[in-house]
Backbone as a printed PyTorch tensor [residue, N CA C, xyz], in Angstrom:
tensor([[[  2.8870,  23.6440,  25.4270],
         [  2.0290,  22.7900,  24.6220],
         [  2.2770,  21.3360,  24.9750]],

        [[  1.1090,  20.5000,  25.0080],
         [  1.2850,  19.1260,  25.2460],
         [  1.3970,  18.6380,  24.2080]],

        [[  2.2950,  18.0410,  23.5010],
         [  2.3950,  17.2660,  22.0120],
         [  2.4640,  15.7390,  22.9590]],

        [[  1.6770,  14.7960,  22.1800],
         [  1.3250,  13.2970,  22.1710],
         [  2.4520,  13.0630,  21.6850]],

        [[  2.8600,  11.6550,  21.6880],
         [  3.8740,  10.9740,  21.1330],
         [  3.2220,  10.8410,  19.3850]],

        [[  1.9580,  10.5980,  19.4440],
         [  1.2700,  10.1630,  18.0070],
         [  1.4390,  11.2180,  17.2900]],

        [[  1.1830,  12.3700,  17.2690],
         [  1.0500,  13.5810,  17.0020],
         [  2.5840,  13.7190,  16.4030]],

        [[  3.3170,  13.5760,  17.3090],
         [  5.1180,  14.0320,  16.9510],
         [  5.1900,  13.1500,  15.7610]],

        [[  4.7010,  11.9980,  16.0750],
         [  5.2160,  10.9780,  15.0210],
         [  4.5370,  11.0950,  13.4630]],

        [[  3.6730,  11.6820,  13.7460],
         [  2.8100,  11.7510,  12.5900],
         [  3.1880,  13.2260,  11.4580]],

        [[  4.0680,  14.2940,  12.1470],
         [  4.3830,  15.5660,  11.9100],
         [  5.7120,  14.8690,  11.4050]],

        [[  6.6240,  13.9270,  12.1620],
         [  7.3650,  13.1660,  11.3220],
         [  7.4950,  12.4910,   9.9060]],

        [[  5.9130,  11.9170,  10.0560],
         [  6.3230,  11.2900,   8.7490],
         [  5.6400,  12.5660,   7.8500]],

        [[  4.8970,  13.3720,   8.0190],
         [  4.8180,  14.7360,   6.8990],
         [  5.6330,  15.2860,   6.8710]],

        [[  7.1820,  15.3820,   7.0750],
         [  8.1240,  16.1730,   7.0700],
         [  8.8490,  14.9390,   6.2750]],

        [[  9.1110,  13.8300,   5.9810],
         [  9.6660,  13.4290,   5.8660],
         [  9.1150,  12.7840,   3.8500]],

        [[  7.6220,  12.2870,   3.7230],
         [  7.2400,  12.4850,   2.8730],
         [  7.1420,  13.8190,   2.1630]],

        [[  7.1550,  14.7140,   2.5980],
         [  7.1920,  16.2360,   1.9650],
         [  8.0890,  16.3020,   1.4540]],

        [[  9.5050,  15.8630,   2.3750],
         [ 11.0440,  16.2650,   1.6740],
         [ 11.1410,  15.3480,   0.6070]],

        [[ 10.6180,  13.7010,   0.6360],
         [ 10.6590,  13.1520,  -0.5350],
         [  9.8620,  13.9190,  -1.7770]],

        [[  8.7760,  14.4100,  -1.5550],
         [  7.9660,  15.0810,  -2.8880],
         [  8.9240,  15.9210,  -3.3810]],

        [[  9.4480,  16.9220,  -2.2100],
         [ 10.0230,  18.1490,  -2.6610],
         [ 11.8370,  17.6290,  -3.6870]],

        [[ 12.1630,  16.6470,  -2.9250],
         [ 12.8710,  15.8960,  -3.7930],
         [ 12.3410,  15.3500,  -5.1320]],

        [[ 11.9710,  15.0780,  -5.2730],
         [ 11.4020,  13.8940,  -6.8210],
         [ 10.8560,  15.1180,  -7.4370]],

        [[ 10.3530,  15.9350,  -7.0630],
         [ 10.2360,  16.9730,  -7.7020],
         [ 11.5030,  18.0800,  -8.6220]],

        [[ 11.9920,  18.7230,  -7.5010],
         [ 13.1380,  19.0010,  -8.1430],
         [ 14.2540,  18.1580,  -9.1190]],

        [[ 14.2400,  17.0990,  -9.0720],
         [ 14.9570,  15.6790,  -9.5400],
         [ 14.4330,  16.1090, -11.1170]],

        [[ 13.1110,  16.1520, -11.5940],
         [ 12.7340,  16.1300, -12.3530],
         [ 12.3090,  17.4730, -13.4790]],

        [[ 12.3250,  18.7880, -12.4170],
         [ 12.2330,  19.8930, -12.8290],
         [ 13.6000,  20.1260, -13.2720]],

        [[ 14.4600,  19.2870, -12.9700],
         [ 16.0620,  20.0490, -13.6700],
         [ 16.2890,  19.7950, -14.9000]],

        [[ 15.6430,  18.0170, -15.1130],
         [ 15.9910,  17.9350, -16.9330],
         [ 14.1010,  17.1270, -17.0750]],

        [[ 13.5430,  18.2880, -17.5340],
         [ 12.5000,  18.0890, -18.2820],
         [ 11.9480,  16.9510, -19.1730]],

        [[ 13.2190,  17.1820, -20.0170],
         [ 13.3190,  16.4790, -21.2800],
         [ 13.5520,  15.2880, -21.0660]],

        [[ 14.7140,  15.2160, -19.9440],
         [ 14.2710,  13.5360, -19.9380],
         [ 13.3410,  13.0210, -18.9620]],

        [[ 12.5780,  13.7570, -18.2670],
         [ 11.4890,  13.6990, -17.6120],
         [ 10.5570,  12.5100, -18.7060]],

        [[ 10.0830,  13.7440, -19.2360],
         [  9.5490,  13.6570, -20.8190],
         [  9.5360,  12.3540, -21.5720]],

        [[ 11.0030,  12.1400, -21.7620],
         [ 11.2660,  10.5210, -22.4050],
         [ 10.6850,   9.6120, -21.4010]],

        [[ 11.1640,   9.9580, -20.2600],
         [ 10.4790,   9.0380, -19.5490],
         [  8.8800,   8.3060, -19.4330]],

        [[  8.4200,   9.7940, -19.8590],
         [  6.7190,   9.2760, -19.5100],
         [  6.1230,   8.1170, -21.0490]],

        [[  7.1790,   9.3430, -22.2740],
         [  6.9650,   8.6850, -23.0800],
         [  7.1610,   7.1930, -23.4200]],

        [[  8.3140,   6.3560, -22.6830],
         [  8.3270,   5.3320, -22.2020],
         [  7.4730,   3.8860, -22.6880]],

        [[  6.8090,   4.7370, -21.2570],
         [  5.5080,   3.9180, -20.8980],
         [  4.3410,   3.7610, -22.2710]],

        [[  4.4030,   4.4450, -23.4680],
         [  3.6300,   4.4910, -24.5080],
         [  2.0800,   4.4180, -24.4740]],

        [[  1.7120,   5.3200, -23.2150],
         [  0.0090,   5.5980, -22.8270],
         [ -0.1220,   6.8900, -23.1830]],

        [[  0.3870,   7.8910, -23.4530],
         [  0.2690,   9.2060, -23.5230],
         [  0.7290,   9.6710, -24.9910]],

        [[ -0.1190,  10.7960, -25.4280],
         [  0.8640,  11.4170, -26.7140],
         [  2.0750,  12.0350, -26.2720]],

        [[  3.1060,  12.2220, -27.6390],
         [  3.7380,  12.8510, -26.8040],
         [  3.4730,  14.0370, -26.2540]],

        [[  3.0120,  15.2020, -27.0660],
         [  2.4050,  16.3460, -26.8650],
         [  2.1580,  16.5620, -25.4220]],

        [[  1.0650,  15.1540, -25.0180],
         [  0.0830,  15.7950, -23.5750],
         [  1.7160,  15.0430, -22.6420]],

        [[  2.6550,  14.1070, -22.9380],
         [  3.3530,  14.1400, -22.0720],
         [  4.3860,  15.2190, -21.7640]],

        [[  4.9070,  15.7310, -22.7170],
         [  5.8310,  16.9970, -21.8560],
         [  5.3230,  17.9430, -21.6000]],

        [[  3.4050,  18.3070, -21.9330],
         [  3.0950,  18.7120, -20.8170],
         [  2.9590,  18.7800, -19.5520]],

        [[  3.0780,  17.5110, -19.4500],
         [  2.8160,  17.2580, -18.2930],
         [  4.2550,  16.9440, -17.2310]],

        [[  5.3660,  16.8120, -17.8460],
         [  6.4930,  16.8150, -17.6530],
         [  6.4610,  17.9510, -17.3090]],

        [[  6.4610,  18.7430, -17.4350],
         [  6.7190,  20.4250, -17.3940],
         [  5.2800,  20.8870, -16.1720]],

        [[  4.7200,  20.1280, -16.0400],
         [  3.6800,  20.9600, -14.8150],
         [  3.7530,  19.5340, -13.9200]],

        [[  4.0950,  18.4260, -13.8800],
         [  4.0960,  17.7920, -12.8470],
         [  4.9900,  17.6380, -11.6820]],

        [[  6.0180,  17.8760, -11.9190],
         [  7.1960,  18.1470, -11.2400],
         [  6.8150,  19.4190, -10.2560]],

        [[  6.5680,  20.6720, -10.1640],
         [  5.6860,  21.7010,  -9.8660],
         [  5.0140,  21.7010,  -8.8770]],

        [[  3.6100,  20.5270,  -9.2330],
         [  2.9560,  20.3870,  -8.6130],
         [  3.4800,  19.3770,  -7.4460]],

        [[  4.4120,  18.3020,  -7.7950],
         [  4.8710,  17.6680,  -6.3570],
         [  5.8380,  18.3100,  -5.5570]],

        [[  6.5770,  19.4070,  -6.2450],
         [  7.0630,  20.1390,  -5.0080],
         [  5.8600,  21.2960,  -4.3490]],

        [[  5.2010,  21.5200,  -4.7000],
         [  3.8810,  22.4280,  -3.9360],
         [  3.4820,  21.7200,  -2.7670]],

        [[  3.0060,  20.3410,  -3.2850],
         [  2.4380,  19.2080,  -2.3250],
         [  3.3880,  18.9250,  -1.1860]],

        [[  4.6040,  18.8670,  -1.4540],
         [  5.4480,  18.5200,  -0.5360],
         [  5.7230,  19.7440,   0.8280]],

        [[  5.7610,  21.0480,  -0.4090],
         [  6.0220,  22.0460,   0.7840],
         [  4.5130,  22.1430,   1.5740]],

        [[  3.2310,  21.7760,   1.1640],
         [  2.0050,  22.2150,   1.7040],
         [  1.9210,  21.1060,   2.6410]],

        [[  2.4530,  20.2090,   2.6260],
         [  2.9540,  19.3540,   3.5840],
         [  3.8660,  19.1940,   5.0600]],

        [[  4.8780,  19.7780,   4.6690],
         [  6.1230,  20.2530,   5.2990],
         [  4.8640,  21.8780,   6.0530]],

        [[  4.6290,  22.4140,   5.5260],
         [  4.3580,  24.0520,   6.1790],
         [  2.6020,  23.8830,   6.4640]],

        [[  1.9730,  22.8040,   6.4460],
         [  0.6760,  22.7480,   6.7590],
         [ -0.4200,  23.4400,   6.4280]],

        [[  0.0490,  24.5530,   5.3700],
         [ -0.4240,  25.1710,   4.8490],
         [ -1.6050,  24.7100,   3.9690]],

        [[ -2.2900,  24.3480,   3.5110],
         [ -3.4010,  23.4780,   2.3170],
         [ -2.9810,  22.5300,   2.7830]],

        [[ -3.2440,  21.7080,   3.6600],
         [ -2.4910,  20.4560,   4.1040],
         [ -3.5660,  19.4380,   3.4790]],

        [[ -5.0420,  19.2810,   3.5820],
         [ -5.5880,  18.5120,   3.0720],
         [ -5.4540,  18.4990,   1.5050]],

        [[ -5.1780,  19.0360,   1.1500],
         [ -5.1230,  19.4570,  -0.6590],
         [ -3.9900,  19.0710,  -0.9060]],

        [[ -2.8940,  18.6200,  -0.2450],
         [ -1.2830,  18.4820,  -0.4050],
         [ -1.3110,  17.0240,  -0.2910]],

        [[ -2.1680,  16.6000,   0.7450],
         [ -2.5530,  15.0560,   1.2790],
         [ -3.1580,  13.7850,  -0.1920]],

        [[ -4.1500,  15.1450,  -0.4590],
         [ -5.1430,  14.2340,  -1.6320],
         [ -4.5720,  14.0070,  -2.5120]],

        [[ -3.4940,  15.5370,  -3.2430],
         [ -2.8090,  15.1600,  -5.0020],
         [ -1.3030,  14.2930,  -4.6090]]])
């Protein structure tokens, strides 16, 4: 296979942003709760819809990260 230099570099930085998602993700899937405080924080959200969302956002950025990393849904990993 002929791989470009652009190409390598570019599979670089999706491996490298992926591992950050897949990081900040897990970071946050371990303590929920203070996920949670966190969003609540910011005082834009109820709390209600925030530890929902505490609890499914974390999730979703490690998905993104691995659909990233494995190219798998890669445009769908790109967009969220």
């Amino acid at each position: 296979m002929d791989f470009s230099r652009r190409s390598i570099a570019w599979r670089t930085v999706d491996l490298i942003i992926g591992g950050v998602f897949i990081y900040a993700g897990a970071i946050k899937a371990l303590d929920p709760v203070r996920f949670a405080n966190d969003i609540d924080n910011y005082k834009i959200l109820p709390w209600a819809i925030g530890v929902r969302l505490a609890f499914y956002l974390p999730w979703l950025e490690i998905l993104c990260g691995l659909a990233l990393i494995a190219r798998h849904l890669y445009l769908g990993g790109l967009s969220i």
